[in-house]
Backbone as numpy.savetxt, mean C-alpha at the origin, in Angstrom:
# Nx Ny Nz CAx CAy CAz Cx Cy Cz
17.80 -10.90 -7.73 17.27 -11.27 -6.42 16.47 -12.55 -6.52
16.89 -13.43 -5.85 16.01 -14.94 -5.62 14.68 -14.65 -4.74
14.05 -15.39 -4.48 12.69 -15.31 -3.49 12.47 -16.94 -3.65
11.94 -16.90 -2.48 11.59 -18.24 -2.28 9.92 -18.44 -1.38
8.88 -18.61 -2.24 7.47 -18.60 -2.00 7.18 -19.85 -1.75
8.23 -20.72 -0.66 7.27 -21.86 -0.31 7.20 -21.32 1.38
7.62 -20.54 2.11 7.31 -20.60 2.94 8.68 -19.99 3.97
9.53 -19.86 2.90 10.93 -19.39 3.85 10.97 -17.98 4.03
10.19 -17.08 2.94 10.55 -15.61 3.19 11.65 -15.37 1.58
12.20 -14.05 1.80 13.37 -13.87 0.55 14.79 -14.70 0.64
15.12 -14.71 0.44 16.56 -15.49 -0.10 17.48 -14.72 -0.03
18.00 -13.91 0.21 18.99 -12.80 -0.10 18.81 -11.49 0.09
17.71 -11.03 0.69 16.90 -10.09 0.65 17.84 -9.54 1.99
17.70 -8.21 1.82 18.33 -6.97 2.96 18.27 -7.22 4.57
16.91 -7.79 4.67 16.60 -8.36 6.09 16.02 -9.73 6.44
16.77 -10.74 5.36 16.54 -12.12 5.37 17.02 -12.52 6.51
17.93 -11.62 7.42 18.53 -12.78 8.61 17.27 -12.39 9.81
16.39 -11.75 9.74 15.12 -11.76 10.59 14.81 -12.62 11.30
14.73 -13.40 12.54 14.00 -14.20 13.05 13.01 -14.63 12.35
12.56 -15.62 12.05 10.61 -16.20 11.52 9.76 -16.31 12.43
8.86 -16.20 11.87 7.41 -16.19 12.59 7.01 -17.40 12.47
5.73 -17.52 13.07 4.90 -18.10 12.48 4.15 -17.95 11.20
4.30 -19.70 10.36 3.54 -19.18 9.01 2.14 -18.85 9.00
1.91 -18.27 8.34 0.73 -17.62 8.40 -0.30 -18.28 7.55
-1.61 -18.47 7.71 -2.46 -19.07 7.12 -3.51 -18.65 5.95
-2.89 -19.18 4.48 -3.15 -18.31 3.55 -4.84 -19.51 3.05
-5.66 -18.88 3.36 -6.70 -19.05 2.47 -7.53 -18.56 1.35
-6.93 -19.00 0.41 -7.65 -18.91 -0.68 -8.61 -19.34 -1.27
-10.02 -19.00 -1.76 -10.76 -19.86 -2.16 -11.21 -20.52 -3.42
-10.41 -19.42 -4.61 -10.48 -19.73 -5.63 -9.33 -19.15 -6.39
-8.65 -19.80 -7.34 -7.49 -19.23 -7.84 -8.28 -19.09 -9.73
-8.55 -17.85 -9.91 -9.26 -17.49 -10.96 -7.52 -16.94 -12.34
-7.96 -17.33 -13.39 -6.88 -17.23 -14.09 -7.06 -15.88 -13.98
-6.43 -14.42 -14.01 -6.13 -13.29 -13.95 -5.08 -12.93 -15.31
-5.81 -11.85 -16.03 -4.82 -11.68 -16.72 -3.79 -10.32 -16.96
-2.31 -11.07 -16.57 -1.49 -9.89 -16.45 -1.49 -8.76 -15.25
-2.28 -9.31 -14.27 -2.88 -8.44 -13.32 -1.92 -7.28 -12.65
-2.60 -6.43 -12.49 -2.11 -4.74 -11.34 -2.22 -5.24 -9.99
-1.29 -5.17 -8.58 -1.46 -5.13 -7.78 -2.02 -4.41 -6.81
-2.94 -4.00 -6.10 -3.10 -2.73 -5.63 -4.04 -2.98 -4.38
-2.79 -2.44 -3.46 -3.27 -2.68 -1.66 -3.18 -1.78 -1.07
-3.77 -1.84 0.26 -3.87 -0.64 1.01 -3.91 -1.04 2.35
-3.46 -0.39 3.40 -3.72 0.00 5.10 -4.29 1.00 5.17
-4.39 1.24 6.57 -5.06 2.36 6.96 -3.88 3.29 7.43
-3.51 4.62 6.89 -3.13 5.67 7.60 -3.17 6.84 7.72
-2.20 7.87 7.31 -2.47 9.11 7.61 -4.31 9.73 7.36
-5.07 10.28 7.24 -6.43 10.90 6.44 -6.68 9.91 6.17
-6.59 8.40 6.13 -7.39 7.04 5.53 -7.22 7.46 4.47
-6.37 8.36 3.54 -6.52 8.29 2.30 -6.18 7.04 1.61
-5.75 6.18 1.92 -4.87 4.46 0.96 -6.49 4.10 1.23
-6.86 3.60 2.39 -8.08 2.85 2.35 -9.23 3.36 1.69
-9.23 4.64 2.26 -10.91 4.85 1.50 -10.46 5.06 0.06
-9.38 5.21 -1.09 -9.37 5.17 -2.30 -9.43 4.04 -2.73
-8.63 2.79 -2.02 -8.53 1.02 -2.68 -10.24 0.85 -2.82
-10.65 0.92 -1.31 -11.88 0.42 -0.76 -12.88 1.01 -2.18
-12.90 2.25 -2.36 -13.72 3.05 -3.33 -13.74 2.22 -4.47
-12.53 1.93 -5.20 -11.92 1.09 -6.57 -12.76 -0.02 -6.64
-12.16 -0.91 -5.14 -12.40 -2.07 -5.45 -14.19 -2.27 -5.18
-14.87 -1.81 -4.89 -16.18 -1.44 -5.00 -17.04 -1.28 -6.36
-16.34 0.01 -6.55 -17.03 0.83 -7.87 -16.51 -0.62 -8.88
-15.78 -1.20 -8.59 -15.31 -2.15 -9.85 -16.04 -3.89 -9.60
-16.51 -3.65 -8.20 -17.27 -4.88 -7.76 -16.53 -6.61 -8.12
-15.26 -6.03 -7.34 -14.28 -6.98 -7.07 -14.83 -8.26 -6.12
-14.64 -9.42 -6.65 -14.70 -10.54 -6.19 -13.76 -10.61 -4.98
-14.78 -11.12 -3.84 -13.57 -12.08 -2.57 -12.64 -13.02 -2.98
-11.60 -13.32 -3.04 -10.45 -13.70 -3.14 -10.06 -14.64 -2.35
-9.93 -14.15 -0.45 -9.19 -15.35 0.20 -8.48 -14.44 1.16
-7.75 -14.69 2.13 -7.67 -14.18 3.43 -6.35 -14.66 3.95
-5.51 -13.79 4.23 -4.55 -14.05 5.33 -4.61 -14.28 6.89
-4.17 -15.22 7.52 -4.64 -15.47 8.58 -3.50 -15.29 9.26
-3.16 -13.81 10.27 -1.26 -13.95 10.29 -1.58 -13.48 12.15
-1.93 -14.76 12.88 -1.88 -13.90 14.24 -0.41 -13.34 15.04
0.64 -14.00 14.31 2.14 -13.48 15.18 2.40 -11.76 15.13
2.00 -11.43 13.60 1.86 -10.07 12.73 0.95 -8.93 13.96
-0.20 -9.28 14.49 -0.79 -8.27 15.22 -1.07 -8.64 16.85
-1.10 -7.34 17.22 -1.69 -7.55 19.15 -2.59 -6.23 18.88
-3.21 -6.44 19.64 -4.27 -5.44 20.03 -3.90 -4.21 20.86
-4.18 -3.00 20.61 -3.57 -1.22 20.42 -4.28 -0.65 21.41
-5.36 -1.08 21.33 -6.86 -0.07 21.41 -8.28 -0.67 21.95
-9.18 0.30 21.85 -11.17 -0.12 22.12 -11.20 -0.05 21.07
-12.36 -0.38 20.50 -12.84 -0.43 19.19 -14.24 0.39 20.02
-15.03 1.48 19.49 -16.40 1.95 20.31 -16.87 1.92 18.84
-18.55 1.41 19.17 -19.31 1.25 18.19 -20.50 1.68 18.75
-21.40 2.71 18.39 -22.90 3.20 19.17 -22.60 3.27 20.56
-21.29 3.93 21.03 -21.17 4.60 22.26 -20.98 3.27 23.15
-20.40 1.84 23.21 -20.06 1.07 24.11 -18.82 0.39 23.16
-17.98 0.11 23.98 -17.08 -0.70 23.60 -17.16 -1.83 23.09
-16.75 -2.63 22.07 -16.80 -3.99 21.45 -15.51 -4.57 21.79
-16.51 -5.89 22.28 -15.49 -7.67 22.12 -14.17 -6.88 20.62
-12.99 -7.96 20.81 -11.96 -7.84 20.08 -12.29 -8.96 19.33
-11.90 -8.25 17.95 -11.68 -9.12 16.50 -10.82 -9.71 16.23
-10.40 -10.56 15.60 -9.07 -10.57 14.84 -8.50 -9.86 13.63
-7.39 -9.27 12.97 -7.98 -8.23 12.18 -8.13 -8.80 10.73
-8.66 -8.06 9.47 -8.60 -8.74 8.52 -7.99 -8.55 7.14
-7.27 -9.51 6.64 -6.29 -9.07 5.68 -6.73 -9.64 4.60
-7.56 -9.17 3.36 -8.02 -10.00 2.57 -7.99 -9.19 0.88
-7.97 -10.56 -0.16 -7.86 -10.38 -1.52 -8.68 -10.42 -2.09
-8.72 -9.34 -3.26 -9.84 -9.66 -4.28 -9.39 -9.30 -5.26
-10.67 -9.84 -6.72 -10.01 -9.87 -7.80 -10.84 -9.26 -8.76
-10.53 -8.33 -9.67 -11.40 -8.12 -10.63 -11.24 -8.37 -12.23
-11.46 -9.00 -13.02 -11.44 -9.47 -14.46 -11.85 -8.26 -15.27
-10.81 -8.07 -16.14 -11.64 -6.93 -16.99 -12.56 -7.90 -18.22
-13.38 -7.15 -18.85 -14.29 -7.41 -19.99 -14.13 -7.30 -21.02
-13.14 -6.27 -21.41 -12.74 -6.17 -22.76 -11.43 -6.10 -22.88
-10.87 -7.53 -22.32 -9.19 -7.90 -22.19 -8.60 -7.09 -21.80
-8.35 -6.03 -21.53 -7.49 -5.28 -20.72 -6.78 -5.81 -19.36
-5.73 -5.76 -18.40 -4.98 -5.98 -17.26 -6.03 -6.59 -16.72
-6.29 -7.25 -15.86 -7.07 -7.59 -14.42 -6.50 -7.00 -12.89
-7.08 -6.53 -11.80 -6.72 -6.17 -11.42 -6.64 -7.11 -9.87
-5.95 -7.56 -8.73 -6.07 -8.01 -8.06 -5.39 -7.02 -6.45
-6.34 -7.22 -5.47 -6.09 -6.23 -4.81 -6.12 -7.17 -3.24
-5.19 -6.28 -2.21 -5.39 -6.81 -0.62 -5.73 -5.35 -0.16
-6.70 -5.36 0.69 -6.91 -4.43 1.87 -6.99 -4.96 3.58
-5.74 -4.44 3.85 -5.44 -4.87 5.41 -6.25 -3.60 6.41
-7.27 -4.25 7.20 -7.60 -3.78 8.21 -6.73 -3.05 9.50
-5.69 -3.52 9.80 -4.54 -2.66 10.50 -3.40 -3.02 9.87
-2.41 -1.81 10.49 -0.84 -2.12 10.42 -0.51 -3.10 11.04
0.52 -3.59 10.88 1.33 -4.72 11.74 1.87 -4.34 13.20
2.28 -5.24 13.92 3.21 -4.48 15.00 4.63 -3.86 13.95
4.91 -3.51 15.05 6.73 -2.39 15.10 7.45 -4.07 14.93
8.48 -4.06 13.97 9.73 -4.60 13.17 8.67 -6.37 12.93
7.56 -5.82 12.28 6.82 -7.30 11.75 6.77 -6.91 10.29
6.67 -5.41 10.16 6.25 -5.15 8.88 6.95 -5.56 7.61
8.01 -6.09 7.53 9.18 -6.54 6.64 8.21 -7.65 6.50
8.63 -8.46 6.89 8.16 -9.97 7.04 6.50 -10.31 6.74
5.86 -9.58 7.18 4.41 -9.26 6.74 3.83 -8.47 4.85
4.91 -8.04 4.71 4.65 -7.36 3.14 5.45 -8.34 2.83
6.10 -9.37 2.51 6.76 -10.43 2.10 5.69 -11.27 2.27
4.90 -12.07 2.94 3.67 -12.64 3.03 2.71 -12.63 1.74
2.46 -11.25 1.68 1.36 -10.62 1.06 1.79 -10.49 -0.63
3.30 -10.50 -0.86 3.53 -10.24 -1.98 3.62 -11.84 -2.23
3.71 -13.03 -1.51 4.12 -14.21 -2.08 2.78 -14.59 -2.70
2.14 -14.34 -2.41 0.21 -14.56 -2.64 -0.14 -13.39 -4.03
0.57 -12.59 -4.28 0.64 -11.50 -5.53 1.44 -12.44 -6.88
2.65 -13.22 -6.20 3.87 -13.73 -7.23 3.19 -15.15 -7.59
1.69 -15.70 -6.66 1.42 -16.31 -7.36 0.42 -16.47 -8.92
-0.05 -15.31 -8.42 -1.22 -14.85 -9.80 0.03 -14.06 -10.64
1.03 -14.04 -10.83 1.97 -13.68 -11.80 1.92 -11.91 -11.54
1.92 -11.46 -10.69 1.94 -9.93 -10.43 3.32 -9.39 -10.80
3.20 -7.99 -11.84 4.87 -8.07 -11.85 4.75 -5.95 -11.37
3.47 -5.70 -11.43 3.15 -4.24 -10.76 2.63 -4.26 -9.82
2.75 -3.35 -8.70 2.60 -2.83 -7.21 1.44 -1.54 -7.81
0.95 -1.38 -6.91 0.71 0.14 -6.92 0.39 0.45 -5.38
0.32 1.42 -4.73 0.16 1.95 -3.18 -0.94 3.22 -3.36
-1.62 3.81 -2.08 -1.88 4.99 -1.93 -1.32 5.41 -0.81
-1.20 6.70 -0.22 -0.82 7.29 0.95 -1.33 8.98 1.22
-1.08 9.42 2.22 -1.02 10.93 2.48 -0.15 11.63 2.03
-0.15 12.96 1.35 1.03 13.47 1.68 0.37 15.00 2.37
1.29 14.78 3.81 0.69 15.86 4.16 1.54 17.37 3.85
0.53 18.53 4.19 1.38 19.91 3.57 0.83 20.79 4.20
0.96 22.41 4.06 0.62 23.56 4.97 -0.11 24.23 3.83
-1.08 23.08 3.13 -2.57 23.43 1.99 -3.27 24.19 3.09
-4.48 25.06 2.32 -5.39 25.39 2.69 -6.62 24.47 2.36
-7.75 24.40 3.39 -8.55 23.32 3.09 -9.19 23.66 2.36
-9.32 24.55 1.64 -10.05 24.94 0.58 -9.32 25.18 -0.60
-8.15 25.06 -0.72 -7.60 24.68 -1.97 -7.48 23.22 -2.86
-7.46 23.00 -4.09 -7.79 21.67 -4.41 -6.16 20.73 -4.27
-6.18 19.94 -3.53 -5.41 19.12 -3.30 -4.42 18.27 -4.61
-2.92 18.29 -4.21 -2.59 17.94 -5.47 -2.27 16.22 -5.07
-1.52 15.44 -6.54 -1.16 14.06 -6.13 0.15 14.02 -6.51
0.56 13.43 -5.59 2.21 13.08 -5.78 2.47 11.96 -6.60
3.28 11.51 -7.38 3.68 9.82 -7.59 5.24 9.75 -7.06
5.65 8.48 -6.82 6.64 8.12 -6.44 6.25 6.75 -6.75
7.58 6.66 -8.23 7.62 4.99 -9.10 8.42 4.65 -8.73
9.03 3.54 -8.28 10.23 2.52 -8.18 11.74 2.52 -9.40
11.25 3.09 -10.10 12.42 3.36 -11.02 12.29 4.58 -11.84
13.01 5.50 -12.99 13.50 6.44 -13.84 12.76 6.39 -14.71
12.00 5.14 -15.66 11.45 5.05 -16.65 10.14 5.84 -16.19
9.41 5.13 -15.21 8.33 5.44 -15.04 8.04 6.99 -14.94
9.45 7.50 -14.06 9.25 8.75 -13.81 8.90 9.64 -15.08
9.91 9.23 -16.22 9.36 9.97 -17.34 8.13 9.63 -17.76
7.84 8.67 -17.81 6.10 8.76 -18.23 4.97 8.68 -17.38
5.26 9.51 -16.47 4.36 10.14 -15.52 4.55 12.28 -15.75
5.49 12.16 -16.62 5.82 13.65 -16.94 4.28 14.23 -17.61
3.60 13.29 -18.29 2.42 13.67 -19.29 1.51 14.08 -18.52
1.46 13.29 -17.12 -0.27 13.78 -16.14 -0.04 14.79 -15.09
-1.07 15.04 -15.30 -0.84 16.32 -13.97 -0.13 15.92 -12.40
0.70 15.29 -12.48 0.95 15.17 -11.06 2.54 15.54 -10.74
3.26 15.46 -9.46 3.70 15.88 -9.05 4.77 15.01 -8.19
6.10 14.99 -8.06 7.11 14.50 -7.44 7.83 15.00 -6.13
8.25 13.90 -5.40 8.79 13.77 -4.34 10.23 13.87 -4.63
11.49 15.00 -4.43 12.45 15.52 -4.58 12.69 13.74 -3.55
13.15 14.35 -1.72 13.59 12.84 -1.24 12.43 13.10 -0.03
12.80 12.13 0.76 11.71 11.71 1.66 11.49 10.78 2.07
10.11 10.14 2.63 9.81 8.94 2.81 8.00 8.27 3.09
7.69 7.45 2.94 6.66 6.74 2.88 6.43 6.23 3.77
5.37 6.44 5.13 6.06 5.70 6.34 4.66 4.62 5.99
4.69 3.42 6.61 4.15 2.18 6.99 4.08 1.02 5.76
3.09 0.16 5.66 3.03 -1.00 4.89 2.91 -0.32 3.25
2.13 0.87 3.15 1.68 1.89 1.97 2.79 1.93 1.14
4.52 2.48 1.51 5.62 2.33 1.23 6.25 1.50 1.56
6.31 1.00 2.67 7.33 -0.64 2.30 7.35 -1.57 1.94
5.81 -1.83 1.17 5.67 -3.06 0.74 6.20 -2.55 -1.19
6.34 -1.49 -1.30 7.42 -0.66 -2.84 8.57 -1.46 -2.90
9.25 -1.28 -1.60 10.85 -1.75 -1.25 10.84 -2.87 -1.66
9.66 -3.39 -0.22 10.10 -5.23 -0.99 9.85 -5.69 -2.14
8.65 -5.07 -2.88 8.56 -5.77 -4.26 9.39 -5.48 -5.00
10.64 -4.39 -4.64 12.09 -4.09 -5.70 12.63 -5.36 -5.42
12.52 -5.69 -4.28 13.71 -7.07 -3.84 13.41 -8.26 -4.93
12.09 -8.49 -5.50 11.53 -9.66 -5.90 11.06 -9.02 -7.12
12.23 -8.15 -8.01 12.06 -8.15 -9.41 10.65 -7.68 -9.75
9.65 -6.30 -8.96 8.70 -6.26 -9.35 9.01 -4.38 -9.34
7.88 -4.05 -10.05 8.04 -2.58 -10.50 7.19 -1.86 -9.32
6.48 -0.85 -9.37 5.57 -0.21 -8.53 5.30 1.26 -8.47
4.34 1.80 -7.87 4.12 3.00 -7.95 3.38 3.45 -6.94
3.56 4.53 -5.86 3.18 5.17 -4.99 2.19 6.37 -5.55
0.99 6.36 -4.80 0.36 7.85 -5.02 -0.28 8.28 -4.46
-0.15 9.62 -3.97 0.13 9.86 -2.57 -1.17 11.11 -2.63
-1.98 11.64 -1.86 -2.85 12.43 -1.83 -2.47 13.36 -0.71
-2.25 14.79 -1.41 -2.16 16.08 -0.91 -3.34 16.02 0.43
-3.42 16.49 1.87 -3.73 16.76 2.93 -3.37 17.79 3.57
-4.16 18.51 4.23 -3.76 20.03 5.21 -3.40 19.40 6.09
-1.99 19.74 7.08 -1.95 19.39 9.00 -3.14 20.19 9.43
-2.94 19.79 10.93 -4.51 20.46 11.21 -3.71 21.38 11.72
-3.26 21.93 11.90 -2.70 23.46 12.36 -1.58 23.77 11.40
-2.13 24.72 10.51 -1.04 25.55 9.52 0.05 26.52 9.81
1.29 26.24 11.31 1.62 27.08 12.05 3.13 27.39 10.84
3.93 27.65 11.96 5.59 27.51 11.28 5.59 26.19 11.33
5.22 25.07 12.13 6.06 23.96 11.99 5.44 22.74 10.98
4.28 22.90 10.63 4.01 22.47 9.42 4.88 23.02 8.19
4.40 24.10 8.03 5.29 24.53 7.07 6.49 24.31 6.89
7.32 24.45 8.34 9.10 23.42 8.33 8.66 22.61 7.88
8.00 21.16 8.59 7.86 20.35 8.02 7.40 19.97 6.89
6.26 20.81 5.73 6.40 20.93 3.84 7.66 21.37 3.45
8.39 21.84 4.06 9.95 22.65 3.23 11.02 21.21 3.36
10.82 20.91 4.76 11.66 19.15 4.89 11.21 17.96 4.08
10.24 18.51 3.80 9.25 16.92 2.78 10.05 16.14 2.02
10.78 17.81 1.19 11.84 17.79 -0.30 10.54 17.56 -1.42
9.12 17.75 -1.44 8.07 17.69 -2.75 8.79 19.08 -3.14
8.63 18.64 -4.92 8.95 19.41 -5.77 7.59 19.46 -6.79
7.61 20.55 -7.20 7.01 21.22 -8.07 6.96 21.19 -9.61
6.69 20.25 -10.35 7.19 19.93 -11.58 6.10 21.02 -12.74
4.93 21.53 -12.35 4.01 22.05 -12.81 3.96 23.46 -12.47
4.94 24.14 -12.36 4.54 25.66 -11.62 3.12 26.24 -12.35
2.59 26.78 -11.85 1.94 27.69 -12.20 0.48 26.69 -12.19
0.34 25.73 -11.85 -1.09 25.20 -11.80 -1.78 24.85 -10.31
């Protein structure tokens, strides 16, 4: 697969015949050498589980500001925003990078956390953006978080799914306690930005955090039996 990071989008890619946008305005403020770096981004969705785990990381690890996507074609406004019980003026939203250096040579890690989803059929074109700004610090791993929701009890301890981009990984994820996705799907930027980084020769890994629906009826439960999650650990 070709890619082309000056500004055209993929080259050959599944949904290269897309209309274009407008380019989007990448500010960066410092391009820090990174070494070997992990990718690892997040939106907001199901339980906020992607955000509040990146957000947690990139915190506890006291990740440097990075630089900012500036993509107004990508979003329109959904909603109120209420803050102390009155409505707030509209923002623009914010899509921004940071970076963390390890200390004792190990990977570096470089991360985006997007404040909203994109509109409906931007999201292709928008995780193509975000990864051209990854392919320049030499990123060759993804990683994601997401929900996975199930007919748990909220008082049972929640398990984690992975879902890697290829076979290898799968076997060496056999060693940790976690747990696989038979088939299925990943809905928003959390999982499709997996896809596109297959397009552009990059690896990746989904991991997904166990959630109760809020009503544990029959149709949750249809819907855990439709999931297709499998059980690789019985008995734990």
């Amino acid at each position: 697969m070709k890619e082309d990071l000056t500004g055209g989008g993929l080259t050959g890619g599944v949904f290269s015949g897309r209309p274009e946008t407008e380019e989007p305005d990448i500010k960066i403020i410092e391009k820090p050498k990174l070494n070997d770096p992990a990718f690892i981004a997040a939106w907001p969705g199901m339980g906020n589980v992607a955000m509040t785990t990146v957000t947690y990381l990139k915190d506890q690890l006291g990740a440097k500001y990075l630089g900012e996507l500036e993509v107004k074609d990508f979003f329109a406004p959904t909603g109120a925003l209420v803050s102390r019980q009155v409505v707030k003026t509209l923002s623009p939203p914010k899509n921004q990078f940071y970076y963390h250096q390890s200390m004792d040579g190990n990977k570096d890690i470089l991360f985006f956390i997007g404040s909203v989803q994109p509109i409906p059929h931007k999201e292709y074109e928008f995780a193509v953006e975000v990864l051209k700004v990854a392919k320049q610090f030499k990123v060759q791993r993804i990683y994601t978080t997401a929900a996975a929701p199930s007919d748990m009890h909220f008082k049972d301890t929640p398990r984690v799914f992975a879902v890697p981009t290829n076979t290898e990984e799968l076997k060496r994820l056999l060693k940790y306690k976690v747990h696989f996705m038979g088939d299925g799907s990943i809905a928003g930027l959390n999982g499709l930005l997996l896809s596109v980084a297959l397009e552009l020769d990059m690896e990746g890994l989904c991991l997904l955090g166990e959630i109760p629906f809020s009503q544990p009826d029959r149709v949750s439960a249809r819907l855990h039996r439709d999931s297709g999650y499998t059980d690789p650990y019985p008995g734990h």
